[in-house]
C-alpha positions in Angstrom: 0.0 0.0 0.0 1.4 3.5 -0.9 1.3 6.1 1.8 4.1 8.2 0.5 2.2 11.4 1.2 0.8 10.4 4.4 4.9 9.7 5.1 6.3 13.0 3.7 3.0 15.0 5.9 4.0 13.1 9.1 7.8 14.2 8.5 6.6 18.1 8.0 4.0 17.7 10.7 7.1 16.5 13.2 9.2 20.0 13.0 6.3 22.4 13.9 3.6 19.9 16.1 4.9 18.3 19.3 5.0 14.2 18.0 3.6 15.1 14.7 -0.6 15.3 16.3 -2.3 17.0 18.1 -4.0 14.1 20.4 -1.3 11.5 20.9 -3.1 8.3 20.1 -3.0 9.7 16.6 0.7 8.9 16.4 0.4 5.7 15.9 3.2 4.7 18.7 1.0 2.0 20.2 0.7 0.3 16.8 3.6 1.4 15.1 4.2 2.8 11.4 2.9 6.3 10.0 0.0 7.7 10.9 -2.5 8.0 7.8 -3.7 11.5 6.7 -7.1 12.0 5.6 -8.3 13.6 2.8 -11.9 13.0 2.2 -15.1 10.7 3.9 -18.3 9.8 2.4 -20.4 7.6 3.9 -19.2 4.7 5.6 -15.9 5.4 4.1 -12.1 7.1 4.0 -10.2 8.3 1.6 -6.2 9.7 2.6 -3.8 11.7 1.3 -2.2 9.2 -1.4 -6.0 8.3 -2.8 -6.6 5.0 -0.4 -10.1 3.3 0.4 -11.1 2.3 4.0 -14.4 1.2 5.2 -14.4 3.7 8.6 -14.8 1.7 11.8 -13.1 4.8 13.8 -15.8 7.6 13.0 -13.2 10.0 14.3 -13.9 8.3 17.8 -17.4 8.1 17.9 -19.3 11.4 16.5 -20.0 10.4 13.3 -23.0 7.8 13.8 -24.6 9.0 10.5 -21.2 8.7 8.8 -19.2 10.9 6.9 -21.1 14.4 5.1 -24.8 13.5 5.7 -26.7 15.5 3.5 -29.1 16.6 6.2 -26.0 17.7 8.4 -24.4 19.3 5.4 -27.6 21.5 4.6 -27.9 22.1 7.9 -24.0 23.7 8.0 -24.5 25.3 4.8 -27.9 27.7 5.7 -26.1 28.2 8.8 -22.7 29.7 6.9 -25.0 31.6 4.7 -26.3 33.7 8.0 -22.4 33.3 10.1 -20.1 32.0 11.6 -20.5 32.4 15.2 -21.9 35.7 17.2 -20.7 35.5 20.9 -24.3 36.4 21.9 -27.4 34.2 22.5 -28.9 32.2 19.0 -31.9 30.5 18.2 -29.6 27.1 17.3 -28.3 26.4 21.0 -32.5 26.9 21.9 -33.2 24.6 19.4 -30.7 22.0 20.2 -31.2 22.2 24.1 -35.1 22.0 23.4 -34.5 19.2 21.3 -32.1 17.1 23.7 -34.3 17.9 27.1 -37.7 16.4 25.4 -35.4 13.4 24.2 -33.9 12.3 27.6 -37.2 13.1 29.0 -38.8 10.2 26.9 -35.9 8.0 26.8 -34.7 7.9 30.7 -37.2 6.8 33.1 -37.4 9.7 36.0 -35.6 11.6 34.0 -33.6 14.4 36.2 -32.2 15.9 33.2 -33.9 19.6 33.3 -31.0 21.8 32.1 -28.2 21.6 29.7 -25.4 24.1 29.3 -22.6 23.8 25.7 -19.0 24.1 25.8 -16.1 23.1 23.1 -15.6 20.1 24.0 -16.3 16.7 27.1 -13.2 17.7 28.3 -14.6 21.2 29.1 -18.2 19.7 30.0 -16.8 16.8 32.3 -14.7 19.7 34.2 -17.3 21.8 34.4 -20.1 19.2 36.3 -17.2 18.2 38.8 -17.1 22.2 39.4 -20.9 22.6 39.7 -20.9 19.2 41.6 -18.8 20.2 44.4 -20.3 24.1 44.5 -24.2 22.7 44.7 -23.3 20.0 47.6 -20.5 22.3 49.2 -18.4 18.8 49.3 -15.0 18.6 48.1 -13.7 15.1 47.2 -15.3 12.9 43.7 -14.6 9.7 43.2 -13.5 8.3 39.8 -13.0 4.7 38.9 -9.9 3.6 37.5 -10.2 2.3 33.9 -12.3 5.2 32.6 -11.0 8.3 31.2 -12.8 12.0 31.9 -10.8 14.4 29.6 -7.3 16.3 30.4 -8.1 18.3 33.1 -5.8 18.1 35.9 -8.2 17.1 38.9 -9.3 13.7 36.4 -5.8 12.7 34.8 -4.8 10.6 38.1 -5.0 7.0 38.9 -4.8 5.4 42.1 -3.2 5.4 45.4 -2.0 2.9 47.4 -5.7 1.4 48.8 -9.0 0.8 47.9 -10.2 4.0 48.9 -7.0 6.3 48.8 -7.2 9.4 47.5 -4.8 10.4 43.8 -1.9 10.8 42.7 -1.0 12.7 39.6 -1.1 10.6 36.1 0.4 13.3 34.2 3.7 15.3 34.6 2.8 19.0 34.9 -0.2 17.8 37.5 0.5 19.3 41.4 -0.3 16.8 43.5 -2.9 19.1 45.2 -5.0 19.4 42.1 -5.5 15.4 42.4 -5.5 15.6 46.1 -9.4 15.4 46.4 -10.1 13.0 43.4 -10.8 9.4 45.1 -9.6 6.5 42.7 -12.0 3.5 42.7 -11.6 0.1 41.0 -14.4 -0.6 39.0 -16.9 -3.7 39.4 -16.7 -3.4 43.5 -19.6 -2.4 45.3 -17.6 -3.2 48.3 -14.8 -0.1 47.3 -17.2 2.0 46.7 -19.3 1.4 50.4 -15.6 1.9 52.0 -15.0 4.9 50.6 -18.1 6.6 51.8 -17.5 5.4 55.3 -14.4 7.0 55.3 -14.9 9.9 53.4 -18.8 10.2 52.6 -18.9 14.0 54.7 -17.1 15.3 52.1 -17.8 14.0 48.7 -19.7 15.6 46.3 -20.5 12.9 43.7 -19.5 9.7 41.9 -17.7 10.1 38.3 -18.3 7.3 36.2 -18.5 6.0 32.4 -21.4 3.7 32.9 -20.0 2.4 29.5 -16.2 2.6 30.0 -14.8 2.2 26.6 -11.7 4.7 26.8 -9.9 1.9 28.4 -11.4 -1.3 26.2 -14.7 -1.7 26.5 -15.6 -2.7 30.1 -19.3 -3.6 30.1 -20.6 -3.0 34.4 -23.0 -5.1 36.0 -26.8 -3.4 36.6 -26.2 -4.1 40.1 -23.2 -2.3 40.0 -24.4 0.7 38.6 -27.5 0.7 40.8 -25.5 0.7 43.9 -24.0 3.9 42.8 -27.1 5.5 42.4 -28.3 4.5 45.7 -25.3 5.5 47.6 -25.4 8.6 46.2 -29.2 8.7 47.4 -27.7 7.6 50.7 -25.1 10.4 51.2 -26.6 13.5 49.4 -23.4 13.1 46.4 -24.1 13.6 43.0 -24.4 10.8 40.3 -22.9 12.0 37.4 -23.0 9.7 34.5 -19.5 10.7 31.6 -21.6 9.6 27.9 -19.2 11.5 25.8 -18.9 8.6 24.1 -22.3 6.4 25.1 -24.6 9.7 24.8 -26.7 8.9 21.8 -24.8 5.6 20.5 -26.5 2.8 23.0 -30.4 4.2 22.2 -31.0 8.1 22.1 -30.9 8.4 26.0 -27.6 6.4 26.1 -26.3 4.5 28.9 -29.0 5.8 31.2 -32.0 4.4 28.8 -30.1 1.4 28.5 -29.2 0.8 32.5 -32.9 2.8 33.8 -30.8 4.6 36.0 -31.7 8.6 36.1 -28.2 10.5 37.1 -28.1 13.7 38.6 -26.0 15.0 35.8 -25.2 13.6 32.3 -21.9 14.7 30.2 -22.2 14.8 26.5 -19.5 15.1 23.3 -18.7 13.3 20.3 -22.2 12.3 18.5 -24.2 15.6 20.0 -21.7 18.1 17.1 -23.0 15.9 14.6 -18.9 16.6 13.9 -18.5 19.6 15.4 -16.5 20.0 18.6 -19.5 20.3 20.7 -19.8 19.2 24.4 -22.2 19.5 27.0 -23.5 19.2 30.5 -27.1 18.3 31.8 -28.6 17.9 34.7 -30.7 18.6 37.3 -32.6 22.4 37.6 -31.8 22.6 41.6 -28.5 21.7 40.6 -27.9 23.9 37.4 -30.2 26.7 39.7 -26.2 27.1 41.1 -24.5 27.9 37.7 -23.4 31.3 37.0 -25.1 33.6 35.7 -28.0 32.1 38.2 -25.7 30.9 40.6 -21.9 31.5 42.7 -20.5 28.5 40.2 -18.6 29.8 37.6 -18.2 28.5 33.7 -18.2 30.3 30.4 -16.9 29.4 26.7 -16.5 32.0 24.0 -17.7 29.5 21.7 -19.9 28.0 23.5 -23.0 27.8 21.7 -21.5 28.0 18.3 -24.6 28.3 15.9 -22.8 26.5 13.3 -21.8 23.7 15.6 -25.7 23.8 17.2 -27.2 23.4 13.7 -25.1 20.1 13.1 -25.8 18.9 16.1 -29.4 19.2 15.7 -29.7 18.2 12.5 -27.2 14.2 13.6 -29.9 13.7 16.4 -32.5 14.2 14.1 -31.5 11.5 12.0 -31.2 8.9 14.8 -34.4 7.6 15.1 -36.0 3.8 16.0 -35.0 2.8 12.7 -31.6 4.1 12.2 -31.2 2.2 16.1 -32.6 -0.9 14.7 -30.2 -0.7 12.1 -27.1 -0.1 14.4 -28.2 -3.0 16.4 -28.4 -5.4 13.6 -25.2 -4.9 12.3 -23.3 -4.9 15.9 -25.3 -8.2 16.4 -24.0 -9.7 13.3 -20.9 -8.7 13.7 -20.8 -10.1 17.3 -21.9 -13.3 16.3 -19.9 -13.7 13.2 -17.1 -13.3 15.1 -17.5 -15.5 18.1 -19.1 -18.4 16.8 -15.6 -19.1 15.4 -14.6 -19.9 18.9 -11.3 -18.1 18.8 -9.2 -16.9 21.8 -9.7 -13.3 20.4 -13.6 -12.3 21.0 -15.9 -9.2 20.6 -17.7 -7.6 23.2 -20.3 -5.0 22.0 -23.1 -2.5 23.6 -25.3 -1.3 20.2 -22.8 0.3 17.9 -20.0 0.1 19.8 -17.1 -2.8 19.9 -14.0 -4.0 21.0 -11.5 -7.1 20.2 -10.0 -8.6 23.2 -8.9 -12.0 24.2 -10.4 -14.4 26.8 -13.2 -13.3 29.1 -15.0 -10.0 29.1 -13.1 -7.8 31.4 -14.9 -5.4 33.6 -12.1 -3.5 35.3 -9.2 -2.3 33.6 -6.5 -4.7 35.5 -8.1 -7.8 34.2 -6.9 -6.5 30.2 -4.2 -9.0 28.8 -1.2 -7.4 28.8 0.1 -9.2 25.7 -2.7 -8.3 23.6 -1.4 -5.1 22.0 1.6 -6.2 20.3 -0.8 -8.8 18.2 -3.6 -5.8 17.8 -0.6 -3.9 16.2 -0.3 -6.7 13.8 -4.1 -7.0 13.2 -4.7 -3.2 12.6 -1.4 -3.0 10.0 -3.0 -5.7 8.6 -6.4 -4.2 8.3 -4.9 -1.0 6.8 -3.0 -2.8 4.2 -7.3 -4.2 3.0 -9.0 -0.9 3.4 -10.5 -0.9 6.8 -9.9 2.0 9.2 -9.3 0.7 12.9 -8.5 2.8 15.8 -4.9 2.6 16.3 -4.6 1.3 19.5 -5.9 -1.7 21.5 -7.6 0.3 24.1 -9.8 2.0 22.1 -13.2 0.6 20.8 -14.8 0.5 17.2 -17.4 2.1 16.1 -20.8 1.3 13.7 -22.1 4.2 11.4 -25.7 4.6 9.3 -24.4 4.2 5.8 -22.8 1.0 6.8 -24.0 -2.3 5.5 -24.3 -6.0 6.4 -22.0 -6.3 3.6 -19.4 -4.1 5.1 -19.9 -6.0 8.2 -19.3 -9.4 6.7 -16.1 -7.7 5.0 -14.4 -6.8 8.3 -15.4 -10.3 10.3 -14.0 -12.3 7.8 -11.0 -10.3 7.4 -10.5 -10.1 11.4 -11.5 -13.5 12.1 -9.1 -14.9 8.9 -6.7 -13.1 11.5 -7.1 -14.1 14.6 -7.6 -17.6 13.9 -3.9 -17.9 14.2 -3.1 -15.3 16.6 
């Protein structure tokens, strides 16, 4: 396969971006070789720099459910340009699209909670934000976290654990002080019993529970119901917050994501990826009491020049108006054809799934991060070079999940279990 151009971008792209990206997995260090550079998407499908097909199982991590240049979304961007780029005051889109989601969740989630929604950039921004407005509506300090999922960049979430069950953090990330971490509480997942200890240790002063209820930064590490419903009723309990991370979840498992899917109503909901319809949108939800204590109402302070960007609004709108029953239906036949194409082999390697989203690991499910297999990464390297070199588009790492898009296909399906399991049948 030629990827001469991809090679001579990646060598400019080294001497004026730090590692050649600007997100690291990008680089490709966990599965070696050049990064691919992208030129055009249609569809289901890829097209880079040197003129190379791939069917697009990545969906640039997750926002594109309805593929690559929907009409709908493109018409929706295009009346939008002919008006403006972005105002910095109030517009009709960010109504429109916070109308929209509201009556959605309100349908989908049973007791809903979600009354209010406020836009940022980004989930980085939106997760940040909700631990801020979290610890300023209880007056409580510490959050717990669990370790396997990832919340974004900022420093109080880029920590892992301590030393115990219920320790507090340590920093994960150079340029971190430790006091930043110092009141982030580091939780393995799939252990009701972790979670009781830490609130009888430390349940005065914490404000809420940060969780992924569909971890899948870290592999794809389905929880238990009962799991999940002992975190809402601790937080019940102990007057904490249960605030549910669906940056990646939010509008992929059914339109009310993992809280549809689990019946569990959080107090607050983080949103990105799918809700820009391929925009950098993100977004926080929640409560009314709660968001009652967000500034301009409220002491808790958050603001985003872009926030609310009517060109990023309109696209947003116009994605979650394309997901309806059917275009769920369709997602879920293909992930369940997939799934079972896949495992009926019997290999070592399997596929766990939740709707339209997948992951290839070996042995067991795993539900908590330490229970990966070390060694699988060096043979995902070889799977996704090989994958690359017959047109389909993995994520380039082992840790990361696969996702399904509309414009996809059983066809396309069939085309990448055959090609994975001719793989792993001798891995």
């Amino acid at each position: 396969m030629n990827i001469r151009k991809s090679e001579e971008l990646f060598e400019r792209a080294k001497r004026v971006i730090p590692g050649g990206v600007n997100s690291p997995v990008r680089a490709f260090r966990s599965v070696g070789g050049t990064p691919i550079y992208m030129k055009s998407g249609e569809g289901a499908r890829l097209v880079d720099a040197d003129g190379n097909e791939y069917l697009d199982f990545c969906n640039s991590w997750g926002p594109l459910i309805t593929g690559h240049r929907h009409p709908a979304i493109l018409e929706a961007i295009q009346e939008q340009l002919g008006r403006a780029l972005t105002f910095g005051t109030p517009c009709e889109q960010e109504v429109l699209l916070a109308e929209h989601v509201i009556e959605r969740l309100k349908t989908s989630i049973p007791d809903s909670r979600i009354e209010r929604i406020r836009f940022t950039s980004s989930g980085t921004e939106a997760v940040m934000s909700a631990i801020r407005l979290a610890r300023g509506f209880t007056g409580k300090n510490k959050i717990i976290k669990f370790n396997g999922c990832y919340h974004g960049h900022s420093d109080s979430l880029l920590v892992k654990a301590g030393s115990g069950l219920a320790t507090l953090g340590i920093p994960d990330s150079a340029g971190v002080p430790s006091g930043f971490t110092a009141e982030t509480i580091v939780l393995p997942l799939d252990d009701e019993k972790a979670v009781t200890e830490a609130f009888n240790r430390h349940g005065g002063d914490i404000a809420g529970i940060l969780i992924e209820p569909v971890p899948a930064n870290n592999g794809l590490l389905l929880q238990r119901q009962d799991f999940l419903n002992h975190l809402r009723n601790v937080c019940n309990s102990h007057g904490a917050l249960l605030i549910f991370d669906e940056v990646i979840s939010g509008f992929r498992v059914g339109i009310g994501g993992a809280a549809q899917h689990f019946a569990i109503s959080p107090d607050m909901v983080t949103y990105g990826k799918i809700i820009g319809g391929g925009m950098p949108v993100g977004a926080f939800a929640g409560r009314a009491d709660v968001f009652a204590m967000l500034a301009p109402d409220g002491p808790v302070y958050q603001a985003g020049t872009l926030s609310g960007n009517p060109v990023a609004m309109a696209a947003g709108l116009a994605q979650l108006q394309l997901l309806t029953k059917d275009a769920f239906n369709h997602l879920e036949n293909l992930g369940a054809l997939l799934e079972s194409r896949f495992n009926q082999m019997q290999l070592k390697w399997k596929v766990t799934r939740i709707g339209s989203i997948f992951w290839f690991h070996t042995g067991t499910a795993p539900r908590r991060a330490d229970q990966i297999d070390a060694s699988a990464p060096k043979t995902y390297a070889q799977f996704h070079k090989h994958c690359l070199e017959n047109g389909i588009y993995l994520a380039p790492s082992a840790y990361e999940v696969g996702f399904l898009s509309t414009p996809m296909s059983e066809s396309d399906i069939e085309r990448l279990a055959k090609l994975s399991v001719e793989f792993f049948k001798n891995a």
